[in-house]
C-alpha positions in Angstrom: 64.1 103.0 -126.4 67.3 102.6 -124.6 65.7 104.0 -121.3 63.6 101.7 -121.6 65.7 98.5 -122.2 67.7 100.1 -119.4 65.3 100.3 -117.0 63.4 96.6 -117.5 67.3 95.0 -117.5 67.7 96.9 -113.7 64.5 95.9 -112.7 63.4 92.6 -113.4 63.6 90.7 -110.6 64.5 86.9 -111.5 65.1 83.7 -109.4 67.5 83.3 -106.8 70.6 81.8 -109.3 72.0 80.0 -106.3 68.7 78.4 -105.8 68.8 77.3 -109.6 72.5 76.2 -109.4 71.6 73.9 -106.6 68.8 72.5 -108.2 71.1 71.4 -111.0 74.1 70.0 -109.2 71.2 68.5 -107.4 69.5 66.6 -110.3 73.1 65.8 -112.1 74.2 63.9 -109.0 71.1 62.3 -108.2 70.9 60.9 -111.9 74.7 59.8 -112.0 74.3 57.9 -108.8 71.0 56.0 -109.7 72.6 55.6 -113.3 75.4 53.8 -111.5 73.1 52.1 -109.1 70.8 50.7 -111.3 74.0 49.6 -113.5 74.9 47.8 -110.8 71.7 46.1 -109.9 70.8 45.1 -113.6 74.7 43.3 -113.5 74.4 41.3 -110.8 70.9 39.9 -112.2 72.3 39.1 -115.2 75.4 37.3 -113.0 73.4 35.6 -110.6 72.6 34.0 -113.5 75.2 33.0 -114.9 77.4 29.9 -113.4 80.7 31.3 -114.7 80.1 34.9 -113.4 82.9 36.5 -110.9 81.2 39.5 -109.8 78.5 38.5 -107.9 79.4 41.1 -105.0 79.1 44.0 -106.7 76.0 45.2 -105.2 77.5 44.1 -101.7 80.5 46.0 -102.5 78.8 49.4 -102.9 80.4 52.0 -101.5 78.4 53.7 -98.0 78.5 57.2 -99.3 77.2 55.9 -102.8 74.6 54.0 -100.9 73.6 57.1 -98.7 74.1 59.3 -101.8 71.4 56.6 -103.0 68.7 56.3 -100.4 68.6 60.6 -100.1 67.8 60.4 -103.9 65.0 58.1 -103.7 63.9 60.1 -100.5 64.4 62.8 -102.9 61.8 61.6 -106.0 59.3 60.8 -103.5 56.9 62.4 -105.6 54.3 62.3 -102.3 55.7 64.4 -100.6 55.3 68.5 -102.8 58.1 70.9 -102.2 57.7 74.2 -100.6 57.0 77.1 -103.0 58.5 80.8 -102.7 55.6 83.3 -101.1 55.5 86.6 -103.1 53.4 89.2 -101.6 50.7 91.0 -103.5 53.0 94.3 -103.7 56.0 92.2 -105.4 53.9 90.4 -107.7 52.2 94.1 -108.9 55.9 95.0 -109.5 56.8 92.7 -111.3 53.7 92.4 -113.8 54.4 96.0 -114.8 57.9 95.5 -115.4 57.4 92.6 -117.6 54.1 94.5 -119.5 56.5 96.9 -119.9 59.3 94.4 -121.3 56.5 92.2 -123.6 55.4 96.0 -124.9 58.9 97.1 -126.0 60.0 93.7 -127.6 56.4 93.8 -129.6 57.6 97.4 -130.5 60.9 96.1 -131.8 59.2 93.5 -134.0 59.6 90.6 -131.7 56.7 87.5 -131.6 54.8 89.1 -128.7 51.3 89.0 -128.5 49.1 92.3 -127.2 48.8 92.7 -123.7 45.3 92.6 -124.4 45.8 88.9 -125.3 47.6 87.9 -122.1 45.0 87.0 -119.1 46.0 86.7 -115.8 46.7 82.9 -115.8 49.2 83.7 -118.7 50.8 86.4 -116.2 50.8 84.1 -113.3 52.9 81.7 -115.3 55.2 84.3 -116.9 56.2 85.8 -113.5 57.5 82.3 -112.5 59.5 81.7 -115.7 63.7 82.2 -114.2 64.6 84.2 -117.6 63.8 86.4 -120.7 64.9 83.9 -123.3 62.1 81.7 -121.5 59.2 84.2 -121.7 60.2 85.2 -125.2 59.9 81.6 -126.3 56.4 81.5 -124.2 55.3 84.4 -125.9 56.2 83.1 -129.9 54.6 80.2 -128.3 50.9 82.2 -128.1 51.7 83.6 -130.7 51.5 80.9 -132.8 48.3 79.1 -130.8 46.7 82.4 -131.5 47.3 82.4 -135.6 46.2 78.7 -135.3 43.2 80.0 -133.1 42.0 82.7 -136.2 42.6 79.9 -138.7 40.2 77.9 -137.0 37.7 80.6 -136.4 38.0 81.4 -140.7 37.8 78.3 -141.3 34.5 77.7 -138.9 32.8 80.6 -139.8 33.2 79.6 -144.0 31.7 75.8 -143.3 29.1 77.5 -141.6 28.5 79.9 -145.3 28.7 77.1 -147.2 26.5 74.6 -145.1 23.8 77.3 -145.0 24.0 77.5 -148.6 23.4 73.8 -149.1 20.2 73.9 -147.1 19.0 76.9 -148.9 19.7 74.5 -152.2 18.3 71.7 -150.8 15.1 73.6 -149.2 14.8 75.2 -152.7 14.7 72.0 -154.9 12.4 70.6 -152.6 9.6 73.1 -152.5 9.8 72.6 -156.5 9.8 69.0 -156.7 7.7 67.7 -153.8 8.4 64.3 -154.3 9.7 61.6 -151.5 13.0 61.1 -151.3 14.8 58.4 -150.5 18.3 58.0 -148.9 20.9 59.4 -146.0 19.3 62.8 -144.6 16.3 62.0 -146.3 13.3 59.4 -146.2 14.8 56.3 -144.8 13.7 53.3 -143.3 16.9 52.9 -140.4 16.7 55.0 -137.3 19.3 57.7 -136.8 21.8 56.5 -134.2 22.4 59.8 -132.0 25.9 60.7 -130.4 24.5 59.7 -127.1 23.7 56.5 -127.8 27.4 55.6 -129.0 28.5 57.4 -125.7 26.3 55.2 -123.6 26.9 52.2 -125.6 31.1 52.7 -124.9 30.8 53.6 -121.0 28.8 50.3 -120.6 31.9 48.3 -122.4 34.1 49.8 -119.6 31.9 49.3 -116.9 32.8 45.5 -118.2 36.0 45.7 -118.8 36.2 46.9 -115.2 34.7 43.6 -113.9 36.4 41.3 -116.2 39.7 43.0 -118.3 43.3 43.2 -117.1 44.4 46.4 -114.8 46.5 49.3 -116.3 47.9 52.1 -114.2 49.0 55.2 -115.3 50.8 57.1 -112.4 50.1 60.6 -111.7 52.3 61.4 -109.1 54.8 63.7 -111.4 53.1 67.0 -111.5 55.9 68.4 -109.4 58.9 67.4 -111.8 57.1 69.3 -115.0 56.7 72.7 -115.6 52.9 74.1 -116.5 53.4 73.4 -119.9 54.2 69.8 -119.7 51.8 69.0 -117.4 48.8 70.1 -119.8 50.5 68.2 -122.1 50.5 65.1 -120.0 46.7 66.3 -119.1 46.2 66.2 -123.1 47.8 62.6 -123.3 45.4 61.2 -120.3 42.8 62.5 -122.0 43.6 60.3 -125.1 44.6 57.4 -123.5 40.5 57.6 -121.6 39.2 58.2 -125.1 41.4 55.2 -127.0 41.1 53.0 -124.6 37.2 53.3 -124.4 37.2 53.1 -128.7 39.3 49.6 -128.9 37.4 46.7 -129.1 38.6 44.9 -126.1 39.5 47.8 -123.5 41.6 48.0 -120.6 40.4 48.4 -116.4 42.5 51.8 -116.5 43.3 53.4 -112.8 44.5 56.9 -112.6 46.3 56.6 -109.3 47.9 58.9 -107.2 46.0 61.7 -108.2 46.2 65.2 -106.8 42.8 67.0 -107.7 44.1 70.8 -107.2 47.2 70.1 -109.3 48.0 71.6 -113.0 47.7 68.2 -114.8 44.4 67.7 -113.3 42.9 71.0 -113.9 43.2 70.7 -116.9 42.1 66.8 -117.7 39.1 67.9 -115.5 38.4 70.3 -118.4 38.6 67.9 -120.7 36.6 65.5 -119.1 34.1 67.6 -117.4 32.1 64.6 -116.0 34.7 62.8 -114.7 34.2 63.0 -111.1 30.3 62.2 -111.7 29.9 58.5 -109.4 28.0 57.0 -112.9 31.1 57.9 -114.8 32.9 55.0 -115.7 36.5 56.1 -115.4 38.9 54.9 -111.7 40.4 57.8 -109.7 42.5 56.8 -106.7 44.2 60.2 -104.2 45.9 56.5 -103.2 49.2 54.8 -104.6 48.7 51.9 -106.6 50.3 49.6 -104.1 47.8 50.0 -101.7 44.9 48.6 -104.4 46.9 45.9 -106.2 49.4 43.3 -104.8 53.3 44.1 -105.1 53.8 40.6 -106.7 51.7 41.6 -109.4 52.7 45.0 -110.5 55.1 45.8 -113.4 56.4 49.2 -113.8 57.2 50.1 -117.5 60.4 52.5 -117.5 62.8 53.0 -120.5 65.3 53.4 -118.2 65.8 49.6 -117.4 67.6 46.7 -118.9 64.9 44.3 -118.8 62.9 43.6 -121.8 58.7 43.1 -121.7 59.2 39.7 -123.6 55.2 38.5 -123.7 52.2 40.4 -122.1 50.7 38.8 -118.9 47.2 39.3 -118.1 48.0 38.6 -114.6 50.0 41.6 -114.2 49.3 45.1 -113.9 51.3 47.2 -115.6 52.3 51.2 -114.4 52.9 53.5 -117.1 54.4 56.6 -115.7 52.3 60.0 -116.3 54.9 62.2 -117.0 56.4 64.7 -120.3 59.7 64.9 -119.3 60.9 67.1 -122.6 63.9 69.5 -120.4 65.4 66.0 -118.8 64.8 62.4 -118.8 66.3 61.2 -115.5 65.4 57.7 -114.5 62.8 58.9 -111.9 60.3 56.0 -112.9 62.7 53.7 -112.2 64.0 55.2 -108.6 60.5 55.0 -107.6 60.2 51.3 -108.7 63.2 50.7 -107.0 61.7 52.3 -103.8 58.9 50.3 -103.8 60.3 47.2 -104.5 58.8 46.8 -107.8 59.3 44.9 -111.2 60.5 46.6 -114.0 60.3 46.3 -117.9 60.6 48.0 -120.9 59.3 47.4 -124.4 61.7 46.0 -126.7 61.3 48.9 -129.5 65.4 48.3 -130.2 64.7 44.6 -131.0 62.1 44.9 -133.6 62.2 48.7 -134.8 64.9 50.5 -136.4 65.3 54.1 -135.4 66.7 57.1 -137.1 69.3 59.6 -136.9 68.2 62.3 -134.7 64.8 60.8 -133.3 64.2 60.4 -129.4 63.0 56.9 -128.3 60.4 58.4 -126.1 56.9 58.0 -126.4 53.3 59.8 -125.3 51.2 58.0 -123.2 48.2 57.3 -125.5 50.8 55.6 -127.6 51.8 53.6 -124.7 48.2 52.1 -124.0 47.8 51.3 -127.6 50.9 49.8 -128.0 49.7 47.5 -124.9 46.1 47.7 -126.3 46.9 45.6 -129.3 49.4 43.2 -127.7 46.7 41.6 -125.6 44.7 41.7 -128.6 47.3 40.2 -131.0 49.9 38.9 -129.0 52.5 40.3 -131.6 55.3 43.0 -131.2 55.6 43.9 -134.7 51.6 44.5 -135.1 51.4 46.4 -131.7 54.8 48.5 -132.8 52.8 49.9 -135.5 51.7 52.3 -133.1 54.8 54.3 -133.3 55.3 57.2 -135.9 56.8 56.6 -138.8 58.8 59.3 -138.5 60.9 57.9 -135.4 61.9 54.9 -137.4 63.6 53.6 -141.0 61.7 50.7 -142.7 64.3 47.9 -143.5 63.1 47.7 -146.8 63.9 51.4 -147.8 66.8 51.5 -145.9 68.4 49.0 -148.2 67.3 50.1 -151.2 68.7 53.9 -149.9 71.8 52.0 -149.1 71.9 50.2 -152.4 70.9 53.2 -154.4 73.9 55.2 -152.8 76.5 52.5 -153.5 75.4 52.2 -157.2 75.6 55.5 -157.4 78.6 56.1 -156.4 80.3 53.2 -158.5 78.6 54.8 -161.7 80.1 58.2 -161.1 83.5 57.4 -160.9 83.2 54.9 -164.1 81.6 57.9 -165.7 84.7 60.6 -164.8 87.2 57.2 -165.9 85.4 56.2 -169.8 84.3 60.3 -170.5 84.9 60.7 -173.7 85.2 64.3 -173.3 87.7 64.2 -170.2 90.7 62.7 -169.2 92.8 60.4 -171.9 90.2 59.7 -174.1 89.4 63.3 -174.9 89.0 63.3 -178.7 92.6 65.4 -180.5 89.8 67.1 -182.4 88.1 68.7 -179.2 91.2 70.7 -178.5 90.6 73.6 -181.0 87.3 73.4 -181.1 86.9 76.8 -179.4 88.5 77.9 -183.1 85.2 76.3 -185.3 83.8 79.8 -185.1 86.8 81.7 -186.9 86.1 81.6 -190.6 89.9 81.5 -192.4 90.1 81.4 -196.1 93.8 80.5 -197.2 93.4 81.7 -200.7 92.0 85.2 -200.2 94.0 86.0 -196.7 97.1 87.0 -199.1 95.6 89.0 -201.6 94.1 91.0 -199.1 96.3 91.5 -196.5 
């Protein structure tokens, strides 16, 4: 075993760490200087309007090599453009899958969650070759892992509704051939036509091929696949795919445009396998290879980032609104709002600090399909507090409980200490009584301890 551990720590053959180092000094910079930058930008709106303000110049006294510093990062998140990729020929990638079946085989040996090789397909290996470290692979394997228990479960769990559904109709076909009677009711005789899965398809693709003539415009940008990693992007392929299907269900549905869409990318793959028909000309769903400021005017588009200062006060039907397509769960620099800022958009974000209040340890992020409803039922409603439903529970503290908590706490606290203070059994009003009464047990007799000692 330790020839083995030996032998996969001398050969694996790992990412270039200077290449990884620059990559982070890369990204810290870039986010400090468009932290500062939009800082900056966001005080000298608020000045401008403001007839006592004394900073005005801020902006105008920016620094050149800030400013430079500045344009190279937005050059930089030009998402457009995709970054060259490291060539490994066909003999180094054969190394390096047997080193690493060799590494998943030993840590399955020492009881480590690691699938069998049998398991692992070639798109699997593909991805773990790229991964930069063991700790990452190891977490990708307990990863399958667990997608494979869940994967049985499922299949149990199929193939025992099946039994049981096949032992209903055997019931059913039974008491019928013994009591030929009509029956009446659902599954049965009835006198209302069955409405067929189709049909309710068909009947929600023509309410979007409405809403596309006649609702307001939402954009979700897709024009991140390079800044996620394989497993973010099939999440974000996962959200598109429930944003479509949401959208379509609400009663008044959005015009959505999937814009800047890159058909041979990971994110795409994969909401192409999820929608297989989407790329049918009858389907009703808007794919542009195009940005979105090339099909809607600049003066109407709103770019939703959390990483501005301006709040979404009321929704505008007027407007189109960008929602960013990206999982960003390793970092969460402002790359929405550099690109808004290089286009010369306007930005927002929803006021979730105004009307929700969020607990200790919860991220304020949220998934796209969220997003959409969020925006679904404020053009339905026209309220925060209804459309801020949408959020999980989980993310925030009702008011209600978190006073009675509070209150709970306090009176709790208050009764303990009067407790320890008017004890009867502690402290000065102790009973004299209590203090031998570890001696109640002993049984003394003064009249016969004499005569028999």
């Amino acid at each position: 075993m330790f020839n083995k551990l030996t032998i996969i720590k001398n050969c694996i053959v790992l990412l270039p760490r200077k290449r990884v180092e620059f990559k982070r000094s890369l990204q810290s910079k870039s986010s400090q200087v468009i932290t500062e930058a939009a800082c900056a930008d966001q005080n000298h709106v608020e000045n401008t309007t403001n007839p006592f303000a004394v900073n005005k110049k801020i902006k105008a006294n920016m620094l050149e090599n800030e400013k430079e510093n500045l344009q190279s990062f937005l050059s930089a998140t030009n998402t457009d453009e995709k970054p060259a990729t490291l060539a490994i020929s066909p003999e180094e990638k054969e190394r390096r899958l047997k080193v690493l079946q060799l590494e998943a085989e030993v840590a399955r040996q020492e009881g480590k969650r690691v699938p069998t090789l049998d398991y692992l397909k070639d798109h699997h290996w593909d991805q773990i070759i790229a991964m930069p470290s063991r700790s990452a692979r190891m977490k990708f394997y307990s990863y399958l892992c667990k997608n494979a228990a869940i994967a049985e479960t499922r299949k149990m769990k199929k193939q025992e509704k099946a039994a049981s559904a096949q032992d209903r109709i055997d019931a059913i076909r039974k008491e019928r051939a013994e009591n030929p009677h009509i029956v009446y009711g659902l599954g049965n005789v009835s006198m209302f036509l069955r409405v067929y899965d189709a049909t309710i398809n068909h009947w929600m693709n023509h309410r979007l091929i409405r809403a596309m003539l006649f609702s307001p415009k939402i954009v979700l940008d897709c024009s991140y696949d390079n800044q996620m990693d394989k497993r973010e992007a099939e999440n974000a392929a996962k959200q598109l795919m429930l944003c479509f299907a949401e959208n379509r269900a609400h009663d008044d549905p959005f015009d959505l445009h999937y814009c800047n869409v890159d058909l041979d990318s990971t994110c795409m793959k994969r909401l192409q396998s999820y929608i297989p028909t989407m790329l049918n000309p009858e389907f009703p769903m808007n794919i542009h290879s195009e940005c979105f400021t090339e099909i809607f005017s600049k003066n109407n588009i709103v770019y939703l980032t959390p990483h501005c200062q301006t709040d979404l006060e009321t929704y505008n039907s007027d407007d189109v609104y960008v929602i960013g397509a990206m999982v960003d769960k390793r970092h969460a620099e402002p790359l929405s709002l550099a690109k808004a800022k290089r286009l010369g958009l306007r930005v927002a974000r929803l006021p979730l600090d105004r009307y929700l209040q969020w607990g200790s340890g919860s991220g304020k992020s949220l998934t796209l399909n969220q997003m959409v409803n969020i925006l679904l039922d404020l053009k339905k409603t026209g309220d925060w507090e209804t459309s801020l439903k949408h959020v999980p529970r989980r993310k925030v503290i009702d008011s209600e409980e978190r006073l009675a908590s509070f209150y709970a706490k306090q009176k709790n606290r208050v009764n303990v200490r009067v407790d320890k203070i008017f004890d009867n059994g502690n402290g000065v009003f102790k009973p004299v009584n209590s203090v031998r009464s570890h001696k109640k047990h002993l049984k003394f007799n003064l009249a016969n301890w004499g005569s028999k000692k």
